[in-house]
C-alpha positions as CSV (number, residue, x, y, z in Angstrom):
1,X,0.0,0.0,0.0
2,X,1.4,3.7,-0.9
3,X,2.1,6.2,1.6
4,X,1.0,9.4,0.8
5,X,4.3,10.6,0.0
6,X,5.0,8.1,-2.3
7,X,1.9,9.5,-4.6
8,X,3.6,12.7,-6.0
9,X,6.7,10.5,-7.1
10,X,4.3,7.6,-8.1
11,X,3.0,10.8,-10.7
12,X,6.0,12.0,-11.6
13,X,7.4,8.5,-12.7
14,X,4.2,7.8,-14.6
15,X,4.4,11.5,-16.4
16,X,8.0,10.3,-17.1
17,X,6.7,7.0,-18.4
18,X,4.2,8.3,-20.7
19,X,6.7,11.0,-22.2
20,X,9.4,8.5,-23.0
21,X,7.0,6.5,-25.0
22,X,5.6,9.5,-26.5
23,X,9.2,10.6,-27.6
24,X,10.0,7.1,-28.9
25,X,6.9,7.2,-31.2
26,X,7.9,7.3,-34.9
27,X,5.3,9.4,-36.0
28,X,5.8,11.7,-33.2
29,X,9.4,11.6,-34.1
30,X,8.7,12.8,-38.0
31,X,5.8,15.6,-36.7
32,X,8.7,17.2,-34.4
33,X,11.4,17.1,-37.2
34,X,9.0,19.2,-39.0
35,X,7.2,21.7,-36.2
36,X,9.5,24.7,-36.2
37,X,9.5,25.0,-32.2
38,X,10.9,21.2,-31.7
39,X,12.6,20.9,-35.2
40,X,16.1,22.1,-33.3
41,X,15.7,19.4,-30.6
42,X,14.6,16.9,-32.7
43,X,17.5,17.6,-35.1
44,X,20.2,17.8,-32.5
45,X,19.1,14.6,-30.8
46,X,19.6,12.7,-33.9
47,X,22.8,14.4,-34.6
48,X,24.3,13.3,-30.8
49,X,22.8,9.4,-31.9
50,X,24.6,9.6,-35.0
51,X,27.4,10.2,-33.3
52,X,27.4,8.1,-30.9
53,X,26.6,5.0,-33.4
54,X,29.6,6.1,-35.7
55,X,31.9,6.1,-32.6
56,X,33.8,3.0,-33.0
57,X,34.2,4.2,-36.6
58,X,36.0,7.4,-35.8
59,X,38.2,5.4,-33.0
60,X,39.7,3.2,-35.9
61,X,39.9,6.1,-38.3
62,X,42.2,7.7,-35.5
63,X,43.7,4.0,-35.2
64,X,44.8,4.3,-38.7
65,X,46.3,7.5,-38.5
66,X,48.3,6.1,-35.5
67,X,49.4,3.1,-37.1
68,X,50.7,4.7,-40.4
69,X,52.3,7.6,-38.1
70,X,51.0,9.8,-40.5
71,X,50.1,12.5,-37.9
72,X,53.6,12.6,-37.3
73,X,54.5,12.3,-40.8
74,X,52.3,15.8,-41.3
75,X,53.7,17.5,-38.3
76,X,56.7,17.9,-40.7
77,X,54.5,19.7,-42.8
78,X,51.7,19.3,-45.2
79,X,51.7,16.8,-47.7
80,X,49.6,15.5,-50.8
81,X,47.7,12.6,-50.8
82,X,49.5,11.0,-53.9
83,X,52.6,11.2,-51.3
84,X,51.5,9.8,-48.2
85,X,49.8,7.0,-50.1
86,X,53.5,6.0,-52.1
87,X,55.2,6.2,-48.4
88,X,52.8,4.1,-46.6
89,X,51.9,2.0,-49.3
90,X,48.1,2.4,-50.0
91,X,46.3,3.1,-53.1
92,X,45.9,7.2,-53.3
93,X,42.0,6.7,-53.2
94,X,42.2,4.5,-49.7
95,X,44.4,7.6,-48.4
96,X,42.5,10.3,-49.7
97,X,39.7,8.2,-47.3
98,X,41.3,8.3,-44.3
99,X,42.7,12.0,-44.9
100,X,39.0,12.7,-45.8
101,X,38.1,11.1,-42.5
102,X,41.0,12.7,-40.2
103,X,40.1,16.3,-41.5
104,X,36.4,16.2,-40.6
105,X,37.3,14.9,-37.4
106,X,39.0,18.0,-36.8
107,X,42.7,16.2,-36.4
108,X,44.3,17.0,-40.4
109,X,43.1,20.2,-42.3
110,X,43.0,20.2,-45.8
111,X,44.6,23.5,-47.6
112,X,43.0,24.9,-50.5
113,X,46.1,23.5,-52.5
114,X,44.5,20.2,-51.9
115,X,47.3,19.0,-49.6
116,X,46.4,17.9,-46.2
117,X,48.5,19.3,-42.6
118,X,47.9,18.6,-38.9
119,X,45.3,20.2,-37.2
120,X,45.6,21.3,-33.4
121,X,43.5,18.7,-32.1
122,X,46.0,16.3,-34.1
123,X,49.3,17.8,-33.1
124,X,47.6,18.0,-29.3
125,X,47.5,13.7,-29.9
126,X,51.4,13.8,-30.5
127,X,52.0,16.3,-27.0
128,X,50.3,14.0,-24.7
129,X,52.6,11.1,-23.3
130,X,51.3,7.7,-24.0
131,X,48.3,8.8,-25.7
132,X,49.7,7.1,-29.0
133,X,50.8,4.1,-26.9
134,X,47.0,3.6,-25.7
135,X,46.0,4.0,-29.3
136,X,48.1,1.6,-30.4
137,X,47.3,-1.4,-27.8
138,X,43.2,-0.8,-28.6
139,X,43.7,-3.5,-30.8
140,X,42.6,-5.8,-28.1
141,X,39.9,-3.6,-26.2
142,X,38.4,-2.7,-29.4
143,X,38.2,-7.2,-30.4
144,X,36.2,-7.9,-26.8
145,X,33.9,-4.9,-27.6
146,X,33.4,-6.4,-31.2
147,X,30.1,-8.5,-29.0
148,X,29.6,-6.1,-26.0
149,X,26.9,-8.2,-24.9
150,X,29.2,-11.5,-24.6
151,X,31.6,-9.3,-23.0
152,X,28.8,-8.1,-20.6
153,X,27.9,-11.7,-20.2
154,X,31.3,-13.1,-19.0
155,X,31.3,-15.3,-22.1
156,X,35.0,-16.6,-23.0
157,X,38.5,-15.2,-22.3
158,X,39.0,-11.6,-23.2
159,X,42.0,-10.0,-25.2
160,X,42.9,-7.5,-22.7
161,X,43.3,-10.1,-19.9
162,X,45.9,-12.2,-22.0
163,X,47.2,-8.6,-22.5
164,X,47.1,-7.8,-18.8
165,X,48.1,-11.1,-17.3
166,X,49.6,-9.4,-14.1
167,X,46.1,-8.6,-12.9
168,X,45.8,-11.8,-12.2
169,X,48.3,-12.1,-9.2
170,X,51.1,-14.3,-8.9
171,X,49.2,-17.4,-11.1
172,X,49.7,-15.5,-13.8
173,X,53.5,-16.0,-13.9
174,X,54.0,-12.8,-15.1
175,X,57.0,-13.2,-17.9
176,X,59.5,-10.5,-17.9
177,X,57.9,-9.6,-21.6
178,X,54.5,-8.9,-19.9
179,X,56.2,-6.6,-17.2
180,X,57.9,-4.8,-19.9
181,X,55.4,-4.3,-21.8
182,X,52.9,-3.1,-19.3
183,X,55.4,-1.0,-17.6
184,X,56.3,0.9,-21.2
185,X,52.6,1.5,-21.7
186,X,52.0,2.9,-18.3
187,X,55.5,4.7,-18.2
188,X,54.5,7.0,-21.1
189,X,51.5,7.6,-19.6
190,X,52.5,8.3,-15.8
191,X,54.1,11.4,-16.5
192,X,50.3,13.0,-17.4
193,X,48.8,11.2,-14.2
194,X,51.6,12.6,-12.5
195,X,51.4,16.0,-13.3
196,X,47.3,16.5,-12.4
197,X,47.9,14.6,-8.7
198,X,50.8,16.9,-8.0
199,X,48.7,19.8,-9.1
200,X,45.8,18.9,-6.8
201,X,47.8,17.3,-3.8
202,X,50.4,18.3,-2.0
203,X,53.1,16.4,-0.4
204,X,54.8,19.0,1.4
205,X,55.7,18.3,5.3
206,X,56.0,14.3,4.1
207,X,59.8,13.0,4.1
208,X,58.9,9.5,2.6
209,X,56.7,7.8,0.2
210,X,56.4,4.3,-1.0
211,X,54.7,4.0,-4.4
212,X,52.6,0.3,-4.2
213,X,52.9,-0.6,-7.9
214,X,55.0,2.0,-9.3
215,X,56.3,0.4,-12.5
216,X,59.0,1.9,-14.1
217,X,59.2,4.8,-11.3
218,X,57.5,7.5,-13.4
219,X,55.2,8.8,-10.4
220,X,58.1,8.9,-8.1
221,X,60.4,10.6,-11.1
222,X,58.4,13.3,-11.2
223,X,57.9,13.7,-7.2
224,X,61.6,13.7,-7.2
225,X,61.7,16.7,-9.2
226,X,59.7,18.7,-7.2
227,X,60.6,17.1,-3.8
228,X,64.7,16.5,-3.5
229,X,64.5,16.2,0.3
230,X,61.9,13.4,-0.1
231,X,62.9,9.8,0.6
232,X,60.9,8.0,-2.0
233,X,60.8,3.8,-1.9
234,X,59.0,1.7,-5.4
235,X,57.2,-1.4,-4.3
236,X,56.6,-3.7,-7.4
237,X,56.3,-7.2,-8.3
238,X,60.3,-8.6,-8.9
239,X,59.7,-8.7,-12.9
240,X,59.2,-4.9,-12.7
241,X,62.3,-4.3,-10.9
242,X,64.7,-4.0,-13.6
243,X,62.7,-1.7,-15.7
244,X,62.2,0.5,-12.6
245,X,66.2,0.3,-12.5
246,X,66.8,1.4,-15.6
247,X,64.2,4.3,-16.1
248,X,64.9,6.0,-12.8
249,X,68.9,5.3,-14.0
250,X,67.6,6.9,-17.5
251,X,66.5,9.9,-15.1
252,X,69.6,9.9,-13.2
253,X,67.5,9.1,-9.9
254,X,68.7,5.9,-9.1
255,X,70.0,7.0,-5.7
256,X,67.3,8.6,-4.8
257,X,65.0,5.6,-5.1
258,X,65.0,2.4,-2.9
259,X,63.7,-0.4,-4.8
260,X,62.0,-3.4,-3.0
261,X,60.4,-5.8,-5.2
262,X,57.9,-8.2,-3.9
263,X,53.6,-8.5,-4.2
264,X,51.2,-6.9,-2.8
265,X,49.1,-10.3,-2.9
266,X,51.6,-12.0,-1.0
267,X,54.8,-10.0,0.8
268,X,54.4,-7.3,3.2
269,X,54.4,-3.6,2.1
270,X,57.3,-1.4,3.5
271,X,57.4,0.1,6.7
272,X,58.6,3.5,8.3
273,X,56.8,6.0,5.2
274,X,54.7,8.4,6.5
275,X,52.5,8.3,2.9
276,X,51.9,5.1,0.6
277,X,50.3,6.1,-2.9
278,X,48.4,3.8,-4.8
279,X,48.6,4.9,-8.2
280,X,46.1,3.7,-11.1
281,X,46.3,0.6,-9.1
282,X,42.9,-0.3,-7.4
283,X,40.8,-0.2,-10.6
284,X,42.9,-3.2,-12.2
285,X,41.4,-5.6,-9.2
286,X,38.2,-6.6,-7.7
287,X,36.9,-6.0,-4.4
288,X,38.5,-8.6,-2.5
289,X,41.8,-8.2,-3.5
290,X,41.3,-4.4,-3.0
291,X,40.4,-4.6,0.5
292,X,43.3,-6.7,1.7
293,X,45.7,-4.4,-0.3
294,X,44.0,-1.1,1.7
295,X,44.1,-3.3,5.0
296,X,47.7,-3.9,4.1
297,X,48.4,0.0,4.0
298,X,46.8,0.6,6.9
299,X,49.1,-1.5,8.8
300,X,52.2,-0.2,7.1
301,X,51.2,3.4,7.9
302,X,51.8,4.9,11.3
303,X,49.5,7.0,13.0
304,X,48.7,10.3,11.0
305,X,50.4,8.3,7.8
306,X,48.3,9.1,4.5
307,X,47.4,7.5,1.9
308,X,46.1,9.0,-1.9
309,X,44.9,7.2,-3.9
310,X,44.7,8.1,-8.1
311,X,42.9,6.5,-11.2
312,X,40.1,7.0,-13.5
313,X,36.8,6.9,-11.6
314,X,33.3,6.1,-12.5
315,X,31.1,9.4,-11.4
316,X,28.5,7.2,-9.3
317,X,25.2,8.7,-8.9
318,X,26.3,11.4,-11.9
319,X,27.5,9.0,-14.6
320,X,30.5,10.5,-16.7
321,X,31.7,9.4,-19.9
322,X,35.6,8.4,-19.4
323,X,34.6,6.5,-15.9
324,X,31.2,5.5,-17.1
325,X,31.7,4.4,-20.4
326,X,35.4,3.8,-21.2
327,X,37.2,2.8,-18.3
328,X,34.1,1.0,-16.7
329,X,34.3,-1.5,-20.3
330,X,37.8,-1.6,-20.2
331,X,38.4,-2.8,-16.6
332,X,35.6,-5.7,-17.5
333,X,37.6,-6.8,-20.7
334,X,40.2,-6.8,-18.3
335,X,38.3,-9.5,-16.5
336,X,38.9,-8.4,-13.0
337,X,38.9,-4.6,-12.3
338,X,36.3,-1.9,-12.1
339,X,36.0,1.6,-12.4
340,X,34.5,2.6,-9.0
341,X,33.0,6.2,-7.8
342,X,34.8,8.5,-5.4
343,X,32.3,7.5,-3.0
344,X,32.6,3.5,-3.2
345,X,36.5,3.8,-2.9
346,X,36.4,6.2,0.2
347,X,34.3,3.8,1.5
348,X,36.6,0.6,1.1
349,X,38.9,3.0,2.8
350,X,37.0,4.1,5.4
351,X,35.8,0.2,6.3
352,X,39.9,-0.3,6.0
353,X,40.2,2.1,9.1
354,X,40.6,5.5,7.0
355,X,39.7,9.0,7.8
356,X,38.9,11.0,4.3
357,X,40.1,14.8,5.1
358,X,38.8,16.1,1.8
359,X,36.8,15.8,-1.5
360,X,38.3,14.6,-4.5
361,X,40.1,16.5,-6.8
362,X,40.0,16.1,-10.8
363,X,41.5,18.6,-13.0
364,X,41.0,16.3,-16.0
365,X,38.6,13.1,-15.0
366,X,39.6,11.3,-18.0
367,X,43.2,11.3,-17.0
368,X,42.6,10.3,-13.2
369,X,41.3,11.8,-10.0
370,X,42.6,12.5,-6.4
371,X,41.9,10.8,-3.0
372,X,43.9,11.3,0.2
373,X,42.9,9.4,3.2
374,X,45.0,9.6,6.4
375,X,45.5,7.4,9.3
376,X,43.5,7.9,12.6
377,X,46.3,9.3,15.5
């Protein structure tokens, strides 16, 4: 039986109702194209679906350009079609196609000569570390969401988990190819991460951080910079160790980070830092493993010790398109993540023993966003 408070929404959702099926009416749809005070909405709805149905075209289109590194082969200068087509051996007509293509996308620009340059939104593509790298490596995102519904039912082994092995813990028997390969791809991409979580969070007053899953040591290259006094120590599985080595040697900061190698899964996190960062690292697992990862920080922190956490993040009870959409798909191909809300993670982190001093902070959602949590005294 309804409370009278429940009649008004009751209403509402029946209004609701009978408007959605009004909307989705096809003869309502072709009186609205016409009637000059819904014409505009009608015609800008349909112009949003379009583009959303031709998405996955203009993703491979932008794959293409990648792949044939012609957007680097414009930033030289602009070029014919007859040209590109000889040096990346295509017919001219196929080119002229994916030119075509790149230009209406707003990434070439075609020049009333008829030859074709890089537009800003192109050259932007080649000033963005990693962004070609994650390009590139679609190959395999892009095959699991070739049957999103298979995907969406669990249905066979994905193409980003035989990518992504490591997620897997220490059964995966990570090769040192894998770690190399991951580690590359999220190297060129850390600097960008990097750059928005010092912007919004600020580790002055801290004198050491241990980095849970730091890779190559981008994140702590880049803390180095800005924080010389700062001891900084890289946890990371052993197969990751080298690569750490030789990038933060690469950097010249090999004495300025102590490298420990061991699991998370397994091996105990370091003591004695007064901050842990978990970097893009809790979206690659499920909830389990989370958990015992964020009880394992809470025991290697002292009192007052923080923890901040960064990654991609779904926007919960506002759904967003890079948490929503892309990263919420690509942690499922993944076959064991998720993208979770602000909200759900400070959560896991409160129910770990965490205090949450703040809101998060996201310059740029679609590259990650900011969580510090600190340590009851």
């Amino acid at each position: 039986m309804a409370v009278a408070g429940d009649l008004p929404k009751a209403r509402a959702q029946r209004r609701g109702g009978w408007l959605m099926r009004l909307i989705a009416n096809p003869g309502f749809q072709r009186w609205a194209s016409g009637f000059p005070l819904t014409r505009g909405i009608a015609r800008r709805d349909g112009a949003e679906i379009f583009d959303i149905v031709q998405g996955f075209v203009q993703s491979q289109v932008l794959a293409a350009l990648v792949e044939l590194e012609l957007l680097r082969r414009l930033a030289e200068g602009p070029q014919a079609a007859g040209g590109l087509a000889r040096w990346a051996g295509l017919a001219e007509d196929r080119m002229t196609i994916l030119l075509q293509a790149g230009t209406a996308l707003g990434l070439l620009r075609r020049r009333r000569d008829g030859r074709y340059g890089l537009a800003r939104r192109g050259a932007a593509i080649l000033g963005v570390p990693g962004l070609e790298a994650m390009i590139r490596h679609h190959h395999a995102f892009y095959a699991d969401m070739g049957d999103p519904v298979a995907l969406l039912r669990g249905q066979g082994k994905t193409e980003l988990a035989r990518f992504w092995p490591y997620v897997f813990g220490a059964a995966a028997k990570a090769e040192p190819e894998v770690a190399r390969r991951y580690s590359d791809l999220m190297a060129q991409s850390q600097a960008l991460v990097a750059q928005d979580v010092l912007r919004t969070i600020a580790f002055k007053g801290l004198s050491h951080v241990v980095d849970v899953g730091g890779g190559s040591g981008a994140f702590l290259a880049e803390i180095a910079v800005r924080y010389p006094d700062l001891r900084l120590t890289l946890f990371d599985l052993p197969e990751v160790i080298p690569l750490a080595r030789a990038g933060l040697a690469g950097s010249g900061l090999e004495k300025r980070v102590t490298l420990c190698p061991g699991s998370f899964r397994t091996d105990p996190l370091p003591r004695g830092a007064d901050a842990i960062t978990l970097i893009r690292v809790l979206y690659d697992h499920d909830d389990t493993t989370v958990a015992a990862l964020l009880a394992k920080v809470y025991g290697a922190l002292p009192s007052g010790g923080r923890l901040i956490v960064a990654e991609p993040m779904s926007g919960g009870a506002r759904p967003e398109r890079a948490g929503d959409v892309y990263f919420a798909f690509y942690t499922m191909a993944m076959g064991t993540g998720r993208a979770r809300s602000a909200a759900r993670i400070a959560e896991m982190c409160r129910a770990a023993g965490f205090e949450q001093p703040g809101p998060p902070k996201a310059p740029r959602p679609y590259v990650t966003s900011a969580l510090q949590f600190e340590k009851p005294e």
